[in-house]
GUZA-560180 format. One record per residue (C-alpha): residue in three letters; x, y, z. Coordinates in nm, 2 decimals. Example, Ala and Ser with C-alpha at 12.3 -4.5 7.8 and 13.67 -1.06 7.14 Angstrom:
! residues 2
pt type->Ala X->1.23 Y->-0.45 Z->0.78
pt type->Ser X->1.37 Y->-0.11 Z->0.71
***
This chain:
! residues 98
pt type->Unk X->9.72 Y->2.27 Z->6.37
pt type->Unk X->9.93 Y->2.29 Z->6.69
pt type->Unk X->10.04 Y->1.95 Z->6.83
pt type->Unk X->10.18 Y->1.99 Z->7.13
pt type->Unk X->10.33 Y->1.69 Z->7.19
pt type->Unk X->10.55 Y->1.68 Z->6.92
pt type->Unk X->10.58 Y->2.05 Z->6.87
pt type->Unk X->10.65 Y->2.18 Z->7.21
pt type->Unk X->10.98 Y->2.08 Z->7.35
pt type->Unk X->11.07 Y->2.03 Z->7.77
pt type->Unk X->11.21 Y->2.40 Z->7.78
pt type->Unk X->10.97 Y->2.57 Z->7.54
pt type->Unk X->10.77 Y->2.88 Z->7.62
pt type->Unk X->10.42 Y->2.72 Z->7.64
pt type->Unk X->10.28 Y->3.01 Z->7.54
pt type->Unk X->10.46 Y->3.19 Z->7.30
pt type->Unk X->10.44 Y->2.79 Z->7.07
pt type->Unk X->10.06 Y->2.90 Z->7.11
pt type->Unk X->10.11 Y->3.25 Z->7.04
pt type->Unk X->10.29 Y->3.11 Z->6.69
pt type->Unk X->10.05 Y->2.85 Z->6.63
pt type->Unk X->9.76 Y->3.08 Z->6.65
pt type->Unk X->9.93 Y->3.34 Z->6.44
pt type->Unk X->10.03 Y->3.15 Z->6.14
pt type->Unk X->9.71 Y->2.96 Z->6.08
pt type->Unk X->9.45 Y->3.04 Z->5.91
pt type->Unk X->9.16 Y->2.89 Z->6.06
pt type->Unk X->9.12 Y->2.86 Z->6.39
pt type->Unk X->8.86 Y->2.62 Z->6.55
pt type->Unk X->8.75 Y->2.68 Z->6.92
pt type->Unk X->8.66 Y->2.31 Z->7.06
pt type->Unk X->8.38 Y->2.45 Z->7.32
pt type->Unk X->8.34 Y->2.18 Z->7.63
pt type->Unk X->8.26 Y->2.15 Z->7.97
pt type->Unk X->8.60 Y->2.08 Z->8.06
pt type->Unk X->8.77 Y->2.39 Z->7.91
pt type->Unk X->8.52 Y->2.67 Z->8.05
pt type->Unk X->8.71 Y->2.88 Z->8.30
pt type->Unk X->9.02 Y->2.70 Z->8.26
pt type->Unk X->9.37 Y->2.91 Z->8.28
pt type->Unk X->9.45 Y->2.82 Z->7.98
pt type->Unk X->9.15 Y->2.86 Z->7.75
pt type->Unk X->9.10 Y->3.19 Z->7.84
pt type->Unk X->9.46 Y->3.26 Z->7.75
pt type->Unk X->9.40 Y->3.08 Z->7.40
pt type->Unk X->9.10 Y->3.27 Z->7.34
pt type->Unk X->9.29 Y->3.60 Z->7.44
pt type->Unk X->9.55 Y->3.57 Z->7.14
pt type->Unk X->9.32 Y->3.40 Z->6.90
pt type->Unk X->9.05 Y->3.74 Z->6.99
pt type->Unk X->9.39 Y->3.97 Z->6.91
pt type->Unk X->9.48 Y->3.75 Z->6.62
pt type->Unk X->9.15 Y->3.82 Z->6.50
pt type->Unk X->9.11 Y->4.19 Z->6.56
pt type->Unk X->9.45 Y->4.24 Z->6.39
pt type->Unk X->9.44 Y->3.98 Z->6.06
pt type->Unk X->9.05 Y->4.01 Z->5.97
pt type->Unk X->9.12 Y->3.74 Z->5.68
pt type->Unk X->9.15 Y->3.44 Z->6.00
pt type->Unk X->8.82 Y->3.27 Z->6.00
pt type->Unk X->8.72 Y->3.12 Z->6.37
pt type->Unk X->8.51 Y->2.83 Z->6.35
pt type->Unk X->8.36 Y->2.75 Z->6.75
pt type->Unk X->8.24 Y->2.38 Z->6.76
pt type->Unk X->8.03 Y->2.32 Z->7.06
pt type->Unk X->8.12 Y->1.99 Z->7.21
pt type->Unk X->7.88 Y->2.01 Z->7.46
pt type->Unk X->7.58 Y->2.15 Z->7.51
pt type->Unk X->7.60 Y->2.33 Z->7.86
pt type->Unk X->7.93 Y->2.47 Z->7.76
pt type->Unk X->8.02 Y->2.83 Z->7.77
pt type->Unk X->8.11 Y->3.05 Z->7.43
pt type->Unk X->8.34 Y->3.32 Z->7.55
pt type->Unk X->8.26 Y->3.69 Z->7.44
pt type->Unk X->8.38 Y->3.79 Z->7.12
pt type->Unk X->8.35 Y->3.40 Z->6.99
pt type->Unk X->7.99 Y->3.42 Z->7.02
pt type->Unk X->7.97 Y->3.64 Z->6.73
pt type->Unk X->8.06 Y->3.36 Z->6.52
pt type->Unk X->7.80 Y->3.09 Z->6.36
pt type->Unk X->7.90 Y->2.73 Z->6.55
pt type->Unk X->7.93 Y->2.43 Z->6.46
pt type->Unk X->7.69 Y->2.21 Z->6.72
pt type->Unk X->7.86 Y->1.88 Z->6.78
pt type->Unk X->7.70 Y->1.87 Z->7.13
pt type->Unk X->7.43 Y->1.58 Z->6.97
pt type->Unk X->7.73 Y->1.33 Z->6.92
pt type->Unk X->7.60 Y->1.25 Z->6.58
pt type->Unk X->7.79 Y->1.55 Z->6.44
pt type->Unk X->8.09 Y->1.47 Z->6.29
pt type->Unk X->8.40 Y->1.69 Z->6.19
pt type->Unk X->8.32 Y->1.62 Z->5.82
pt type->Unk X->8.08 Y->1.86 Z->5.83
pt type->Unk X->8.37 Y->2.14 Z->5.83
pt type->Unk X->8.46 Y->1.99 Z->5.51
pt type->Unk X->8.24 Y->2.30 Z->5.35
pt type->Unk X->8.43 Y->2.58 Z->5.54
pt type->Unk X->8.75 Y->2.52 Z->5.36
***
C-alpha cells in the first residue's frame, strides 16, 4: 500500500509515486465513495490502475463500495465488489481474497 504521507516527499512527482505504487502491487483495492467520484485525481488513479491491469493480467482489483450512491467507473465494474456501503462490513472480510 501507498502511504502518502510518508512515502511522498515535498518535491516528488505526485504522480509518477502513484504510477509506482500501482505498478508494483499486486492487489489493488478501489475505495468507491461519494467523495472521490469525479474527482481529478481518482480518475487519474483509476487510469493507471485500468493500464496496469490491461498489461499485468495477474493484478487482482478488489472495488469496495463505501457508499451506496457512489459511482463505479467503467472497466472497474467488471469486477465483483466488496459492499461496505451498510457500515457493518468490515475490511476482514478481504481476509479471503489473499
Amino acid at each position: 500500500m501507498l502511504d502518502i504521507y510518508n512515502t511522498i516527499l515535498p518535491g516528488d512527482n505526485i504522480m509518477e509515486a502513484i504510477y509506482k505504487g500501482i505498478s508494483e502491487s499486486d492487489m489493488v483495492l478501489v475505495i468507491l465513495s461519494k467523495a472521490n467520484n469525479g474527482g481529478e485525481w481518482f480518475s487519474s488513479e483509476i487510469g493507471i490502475i485500468i493500464s496496469e491491469i490491461r498489461n499485468h493480467r495477474y493484478k487482482k482489483v478488489i472495488p469496495i463500495l463505501k457508499d451506496r450512491d457512489s459511482v463505479i467507473p467503467p472497466f472497474i465494474d467488471q469486477y465483483q465488489f466488496l459492499d461496505a456501503s451498510d457500515g457493518k462490513t468490515s475490511l476482514s472480510n478481504l481476509s479471503s481474497c489473499f
